[in-house]
N, C-alpha and C positions, 0 to 999 in steps of 0.2 A: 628491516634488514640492518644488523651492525655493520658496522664500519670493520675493515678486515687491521688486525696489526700493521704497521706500516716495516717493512722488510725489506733487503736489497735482495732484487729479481724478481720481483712483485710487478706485473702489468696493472694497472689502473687506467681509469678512466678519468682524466682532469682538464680543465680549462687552461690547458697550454700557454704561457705569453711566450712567442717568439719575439728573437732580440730586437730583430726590425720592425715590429710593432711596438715596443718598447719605447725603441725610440722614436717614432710618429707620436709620443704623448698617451698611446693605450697603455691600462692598468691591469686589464682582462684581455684572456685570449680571446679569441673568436669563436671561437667551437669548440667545444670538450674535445679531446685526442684521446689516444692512447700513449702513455708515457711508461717508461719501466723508473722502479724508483732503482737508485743507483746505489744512497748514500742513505742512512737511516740514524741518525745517531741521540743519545738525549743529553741536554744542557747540562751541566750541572748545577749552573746558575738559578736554576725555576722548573725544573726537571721535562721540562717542553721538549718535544721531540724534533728533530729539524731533519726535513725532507728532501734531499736533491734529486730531482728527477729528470731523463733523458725523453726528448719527445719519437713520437715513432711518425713516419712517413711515409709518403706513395712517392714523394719527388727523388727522382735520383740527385746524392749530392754532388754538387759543382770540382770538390775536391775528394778525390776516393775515401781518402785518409778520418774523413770528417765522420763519416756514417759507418755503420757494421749492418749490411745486408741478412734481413732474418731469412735463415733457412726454412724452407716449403711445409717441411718437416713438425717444426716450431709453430709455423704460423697456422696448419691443420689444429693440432694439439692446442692450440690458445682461442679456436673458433675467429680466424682471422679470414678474410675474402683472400683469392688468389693468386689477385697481382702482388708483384713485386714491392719490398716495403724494407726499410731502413729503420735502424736508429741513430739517431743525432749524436754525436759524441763531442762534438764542437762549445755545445752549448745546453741550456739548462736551467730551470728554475727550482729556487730555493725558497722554503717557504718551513711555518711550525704549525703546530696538527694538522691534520688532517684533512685538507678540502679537495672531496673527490667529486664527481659525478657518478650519476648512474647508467650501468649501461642500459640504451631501453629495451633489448633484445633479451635480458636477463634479470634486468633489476636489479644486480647486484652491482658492486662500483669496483669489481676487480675482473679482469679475463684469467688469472692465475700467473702462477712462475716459468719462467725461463729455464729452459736446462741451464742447467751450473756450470756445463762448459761453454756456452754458448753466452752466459751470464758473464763468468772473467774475461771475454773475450769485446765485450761491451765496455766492462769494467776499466779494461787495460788501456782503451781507445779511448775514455774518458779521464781517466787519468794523467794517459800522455800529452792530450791540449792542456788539462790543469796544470802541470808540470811545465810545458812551452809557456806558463801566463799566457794563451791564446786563445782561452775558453768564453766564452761569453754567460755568464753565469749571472741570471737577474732575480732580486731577492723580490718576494711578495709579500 
């Protein structure tokens, strides 16, 4: 199976580092997630791709502001389970090509796209911590 283009609103599948495992000394996440890539852009240095990706959750976030709750809607259309689920907008990792996982339910390493409204509305929420310098953003 290829590797799909890496795109902003693209769901994948990746090995997540959340910040607070970051800082415990881990390198790797714990468990492959599902992450939407956010930012997508290539170097022009060495023409490398460079990946920002937002993680997706079951935990409600602590501060509202932090997460954009996926609609039921969204989450049918991407073969997601029922409960209720988030995306992270606080935080994020950064990394160049491509290291995804596979989903094992599909073997491929992508669930699909985001509606494109539902995509700037992610986008906007991650934006606004990067703009506060309040994002927690860990490069890999």
């Amino acid at each position: 199976m290829a590797l799909p283009e890496p795109e902003p609103g693209l769901v994948i599948s990746y090995a997540y580092l959340w910040h607070h495992e970051h800082q415990s000394g881990h390198d790797e996440g714990r468990k492959d997630r599902r992450c939407v890539i956010v930012v997508a852009v290539e170097r022009t240095s060495d023409g490398a791709t460079v990946v920002s990706v937002a993680p997706i959750t079951h935990r409600p976030p602590d501060d509202a502001a932090a997460a954009v709750e996926i609609p039921p809607a969204v989450k049918e259309r991407l073969g997601f389970d029922l409960e209720r689920s988030w995306v992270v907008v606080n935080e994020g990792n950064i990394f160049t090509g491509f290291d995804l996982r596979k989903v094992p339910e599909t073997g491929r390493f992508e669930y699909g796209f985001l509606p494109p409204r539902f995509f700037n509305e992610v986008l906007a929420g991650f934006r606004s911590w990067r703009l506060k310098r309040k994002s927690q953003l860990i490069a890999r």
